[in-house]
DOKOL-938434 format. One record per residue (C-alpha): residue number from 1; residue in one letter; x, z, y. Coordinates in steps of 0.1 Angstrom, whole numbers, plus 2048, in hexadecimal, padded with zeros to 3 digits. Layout:
NUM  A  X  Z  Y .
...
***
This chain:
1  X  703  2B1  D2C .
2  X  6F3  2A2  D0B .
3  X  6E7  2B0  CEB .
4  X  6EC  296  CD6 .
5  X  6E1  298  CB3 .
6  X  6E1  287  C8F .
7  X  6C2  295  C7F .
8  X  6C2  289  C5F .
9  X  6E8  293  C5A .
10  X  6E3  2B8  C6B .
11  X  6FE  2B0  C87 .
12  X  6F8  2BD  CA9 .
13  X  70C  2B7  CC6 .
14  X  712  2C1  CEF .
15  X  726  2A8  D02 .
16  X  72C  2A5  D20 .
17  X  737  283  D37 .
18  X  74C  295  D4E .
19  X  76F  29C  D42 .
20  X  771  2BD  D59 .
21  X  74C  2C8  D61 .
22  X  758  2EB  D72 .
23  X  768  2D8  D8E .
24  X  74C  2D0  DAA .
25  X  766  2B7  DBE .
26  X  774  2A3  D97 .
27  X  764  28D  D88 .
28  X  775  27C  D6E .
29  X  75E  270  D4D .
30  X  766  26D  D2B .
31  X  75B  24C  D2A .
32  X  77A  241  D43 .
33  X  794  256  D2E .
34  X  788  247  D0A .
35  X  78A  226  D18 .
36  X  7AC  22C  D27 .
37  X  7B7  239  D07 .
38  X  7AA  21A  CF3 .
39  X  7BD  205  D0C .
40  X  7DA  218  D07 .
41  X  7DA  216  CE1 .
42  X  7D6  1F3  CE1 .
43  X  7F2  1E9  CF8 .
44  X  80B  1FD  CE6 .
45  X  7FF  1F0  CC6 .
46  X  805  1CB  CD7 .
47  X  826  1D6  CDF .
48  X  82F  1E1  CBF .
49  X  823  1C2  CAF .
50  X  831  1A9  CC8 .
51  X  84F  1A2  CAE .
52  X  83D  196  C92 .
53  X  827  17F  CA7 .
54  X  843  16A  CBC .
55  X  838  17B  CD9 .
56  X  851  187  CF8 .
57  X  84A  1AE  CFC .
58  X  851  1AD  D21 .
59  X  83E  192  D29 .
60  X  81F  1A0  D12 .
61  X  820  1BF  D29 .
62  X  81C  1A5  D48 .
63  X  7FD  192  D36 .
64  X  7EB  1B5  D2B .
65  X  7F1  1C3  D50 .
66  X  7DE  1A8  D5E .
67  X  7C7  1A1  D3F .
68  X  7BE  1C9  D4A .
69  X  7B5  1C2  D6B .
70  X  7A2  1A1  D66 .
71  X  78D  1AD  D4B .
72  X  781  1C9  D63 .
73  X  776  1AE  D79 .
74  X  767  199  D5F .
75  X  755  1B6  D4F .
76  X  742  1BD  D6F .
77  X  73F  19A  D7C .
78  X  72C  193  D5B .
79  X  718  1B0  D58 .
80  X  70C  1AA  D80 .
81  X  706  182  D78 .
82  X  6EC  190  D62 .
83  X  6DE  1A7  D74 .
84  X  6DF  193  D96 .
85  X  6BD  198  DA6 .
86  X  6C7  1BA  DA9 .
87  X  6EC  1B3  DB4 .
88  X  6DF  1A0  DCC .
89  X  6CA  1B6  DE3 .
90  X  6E3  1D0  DE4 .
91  X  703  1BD  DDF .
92  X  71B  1DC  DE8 .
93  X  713  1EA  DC6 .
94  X  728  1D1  DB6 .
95  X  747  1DD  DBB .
96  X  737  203  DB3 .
97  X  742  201  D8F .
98  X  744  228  D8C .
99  X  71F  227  D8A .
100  X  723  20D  D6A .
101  X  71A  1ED  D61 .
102  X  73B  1DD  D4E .
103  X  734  1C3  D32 .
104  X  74C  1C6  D15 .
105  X  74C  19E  D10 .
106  X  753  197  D37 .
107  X  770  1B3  D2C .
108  X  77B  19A  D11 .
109  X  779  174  D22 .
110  X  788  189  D41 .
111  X  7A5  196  D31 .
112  X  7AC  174  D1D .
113  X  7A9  160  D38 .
114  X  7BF  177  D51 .
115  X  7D9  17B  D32 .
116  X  7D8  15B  D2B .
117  X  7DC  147  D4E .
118  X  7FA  161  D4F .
119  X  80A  158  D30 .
120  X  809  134  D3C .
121  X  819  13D  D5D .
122  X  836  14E  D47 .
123  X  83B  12F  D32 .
124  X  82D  144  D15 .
125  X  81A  136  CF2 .
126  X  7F9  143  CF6 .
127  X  7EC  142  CCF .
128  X  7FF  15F  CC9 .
129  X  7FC  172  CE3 .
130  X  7D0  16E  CDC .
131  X  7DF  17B  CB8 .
132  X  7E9  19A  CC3 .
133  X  7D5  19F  CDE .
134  X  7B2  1A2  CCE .
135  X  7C2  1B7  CB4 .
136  X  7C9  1CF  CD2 .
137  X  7A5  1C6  CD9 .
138  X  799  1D6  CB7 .
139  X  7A9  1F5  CBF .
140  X  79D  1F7  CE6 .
141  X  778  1F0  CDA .
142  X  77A  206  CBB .
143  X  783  224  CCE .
144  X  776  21D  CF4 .
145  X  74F  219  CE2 .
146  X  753  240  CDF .
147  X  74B  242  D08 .
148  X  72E  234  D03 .
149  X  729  251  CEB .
150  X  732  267  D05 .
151  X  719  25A  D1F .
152  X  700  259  D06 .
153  X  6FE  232  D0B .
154  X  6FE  20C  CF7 .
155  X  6E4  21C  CDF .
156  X  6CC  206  CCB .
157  X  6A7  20A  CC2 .
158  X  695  228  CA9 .
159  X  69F  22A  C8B .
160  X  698  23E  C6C .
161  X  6BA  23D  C59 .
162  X  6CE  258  C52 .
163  X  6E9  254  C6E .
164  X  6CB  250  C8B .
165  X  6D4  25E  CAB .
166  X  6C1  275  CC7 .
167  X  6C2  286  CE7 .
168  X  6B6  285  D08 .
169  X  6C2  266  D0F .
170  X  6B0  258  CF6 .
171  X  68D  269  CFA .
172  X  696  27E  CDD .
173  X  692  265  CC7 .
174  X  6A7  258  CAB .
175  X  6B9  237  CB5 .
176  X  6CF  21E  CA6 .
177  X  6F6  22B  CAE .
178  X  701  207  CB9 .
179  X  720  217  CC8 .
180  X  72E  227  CA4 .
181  X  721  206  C95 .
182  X  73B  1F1  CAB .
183  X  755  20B  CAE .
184  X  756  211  C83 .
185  X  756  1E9  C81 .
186  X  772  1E3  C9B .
187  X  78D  1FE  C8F .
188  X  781  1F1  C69 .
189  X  78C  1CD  C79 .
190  X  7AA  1D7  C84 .
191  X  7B5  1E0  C64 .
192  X  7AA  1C4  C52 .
193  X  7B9  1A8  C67 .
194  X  7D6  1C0  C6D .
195  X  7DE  1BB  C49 .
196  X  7D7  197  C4A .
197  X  7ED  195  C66 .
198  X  80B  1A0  C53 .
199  X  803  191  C2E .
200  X  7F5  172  C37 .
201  X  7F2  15F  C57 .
202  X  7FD  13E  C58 .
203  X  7FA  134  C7B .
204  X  7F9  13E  C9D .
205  X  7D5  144  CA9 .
206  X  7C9  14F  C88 .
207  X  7C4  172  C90 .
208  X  7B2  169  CAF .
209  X  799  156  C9B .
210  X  792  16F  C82 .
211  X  78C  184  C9E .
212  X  773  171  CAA .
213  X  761  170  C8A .
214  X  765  193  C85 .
215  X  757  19F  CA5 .
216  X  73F  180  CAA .
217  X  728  189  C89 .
218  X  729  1AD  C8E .
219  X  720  1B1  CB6 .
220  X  705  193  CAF .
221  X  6F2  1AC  C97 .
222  X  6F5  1CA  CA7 .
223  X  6EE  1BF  CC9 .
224  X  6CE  1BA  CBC .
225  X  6C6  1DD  CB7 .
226  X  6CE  1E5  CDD .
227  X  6B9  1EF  CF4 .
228  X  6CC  1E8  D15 .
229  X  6D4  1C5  D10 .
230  X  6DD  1AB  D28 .
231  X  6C0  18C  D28 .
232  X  6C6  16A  D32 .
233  X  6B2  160  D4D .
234  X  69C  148  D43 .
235  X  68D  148  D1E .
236  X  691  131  D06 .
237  X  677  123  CF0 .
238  X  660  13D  CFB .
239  X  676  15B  CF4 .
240  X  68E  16E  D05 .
241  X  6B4  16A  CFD .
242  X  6CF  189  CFB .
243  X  6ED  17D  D0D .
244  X  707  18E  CF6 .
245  X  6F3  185  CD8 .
246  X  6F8  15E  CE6 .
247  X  71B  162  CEA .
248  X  71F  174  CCB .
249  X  713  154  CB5 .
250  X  726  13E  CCA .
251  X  747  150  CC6 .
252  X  742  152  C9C .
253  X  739  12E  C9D .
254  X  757  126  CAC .
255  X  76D  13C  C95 .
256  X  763  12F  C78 .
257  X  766  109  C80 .
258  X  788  111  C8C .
259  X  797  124  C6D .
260  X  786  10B  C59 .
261  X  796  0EA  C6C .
262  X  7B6  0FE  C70 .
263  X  7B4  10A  C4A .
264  X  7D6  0F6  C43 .
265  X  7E9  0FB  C5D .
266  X  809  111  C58 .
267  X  828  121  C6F .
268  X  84A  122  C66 .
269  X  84E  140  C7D .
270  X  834  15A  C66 .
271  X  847  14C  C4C .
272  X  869  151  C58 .
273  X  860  171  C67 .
274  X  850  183  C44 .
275  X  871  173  C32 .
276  X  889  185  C4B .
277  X  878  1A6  C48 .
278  X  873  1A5  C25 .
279  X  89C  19A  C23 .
280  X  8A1  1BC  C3F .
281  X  88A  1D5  C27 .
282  X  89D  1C9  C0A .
283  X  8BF  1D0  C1A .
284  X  8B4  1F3  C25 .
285  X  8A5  1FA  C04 .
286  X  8C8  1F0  BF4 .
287  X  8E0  202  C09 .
***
């Protein structure tokens, strides 16, 4: 049990991590049902929107099942790479990931890289299918960063704005809520490239690099107000490197070279496919 508090905005609150704390012999914790959720959410969202980006529904299902399972793996595999001198001398307690230790961008490289060696294997494009898979991702983030809430986790350093955070887990002390920061800007994202999605994409992979951007600048800064980040290990220059931070500015790089060399490309198919629907609202609207 927490009491978590907002000082400065006279919020108080008790939370607990277990989903049914009366029941000595269950122990099922918030943070594994909000996750769940946000999983949820996103895939039915992706199956929703498989239409409008060429994508087979069926064969979507098939990449996100095993996108799920290899981003498990990759989110513990890179948290445990970074953490390896203590992986090493008890090496059982790799596979305990009930007692966490999952890294949200091991999540993401799994899950491409499972979803997309599967999507190859199924003859499938896989531009379109990144398209609507990280806008799933927005949604999953946006709404799975509230288990970190819930395990009173992923906070940043003191603070003395308004919206600082406290409780025991934090010595009492207000801190940086670098979960809400990331949640507010991932379900914000979704929106916005949700609406560019369907107004103005021109080709396929466009979505997936404005995701990258997106994401990239905003986990870049705030990972720098964490207290619990992964190191590289060896420093650089003299100074000690955040991992995510790293990958971060390597990831918004990339996204902006490639909507700027890709900035006149165009396909037929968004075309086509806004013509059609605008022909089908047109018709309904008439009869």
């Amino acid at each position: 049990m927490y009491e978590v508090s907002f000082p400065k905005l006279g919020l108080e609150f008790n939370i607990n991590p277990e989903v049914f704390p009366m029941l000595d012999n269950v122990h099922i914790r918030w943070y594994g049902v909000i996750i769940a959720v946000g999983m949820l959410l996103a895939v039915v969202y992706a199956y929703l929107s498989a239409e409008r980006f060429n994508v087979n529904r069926n064969k979507l299902i098939d990449c996100v099942l095993v996108g799920v399972v290899t981003g498990i793996i990759g989110a513990r595999l890179y948290y445990v790479l970074f953490e390896l001198d203590k992986y090493i001398q008890d090496p059982i307690s790799i596979f305990m990931i009930n007692e966490g230790g999952l890294a949200i961008y091991g999540g993401i490289i799994g899950g491409l890289l499972g979803g997309c060696i599967t999507a190859k294997i199924l003859k499938q494009k896989i531009m379109p299918i990144l398209d609507v898979a990280v806008l799933g991702f927005l949604i999953g983030q946006g709404i799975g960063r509230w288990g970190n809430f819930m395990n009173q986790e992923a906070y940043g350093s003191p603070t003395d704005l308004p919206w600082g955070m406290a409780s025991e887990a934090t010595g009492n002390i207000a801190v940086h809520p670098c979960f809400l920061y990331e949640s507010l800007w991932c379900l914000l994202g979704f929106v916005l490239i949700h609406f560019l999605s369907k107004k103005f994409q021109k080709y396929a992979g466009q979505v997936f690099y404005f995701y990258l951007v997106w994401y990239g600048f905003e986990r870049m800064i705030v990972e720098g107000l964490r207290t619990d980040s992964l190191y590289l290990p060896f420093a650089v220059f003299g100074m000690e490197i955040r991992v995510s931070q790293l990958v971060s500015a390597g990831i918004l790089i990339f996204g902006i070279i490639m909507l700027i060399v890709n900035r006149k490309k165009e396909d037929k198919f968004y075309d086509n496919y806004r013509r059609k629907k605008s022909v089908r609202r047109s018709k309904r609207a008439s009869s």
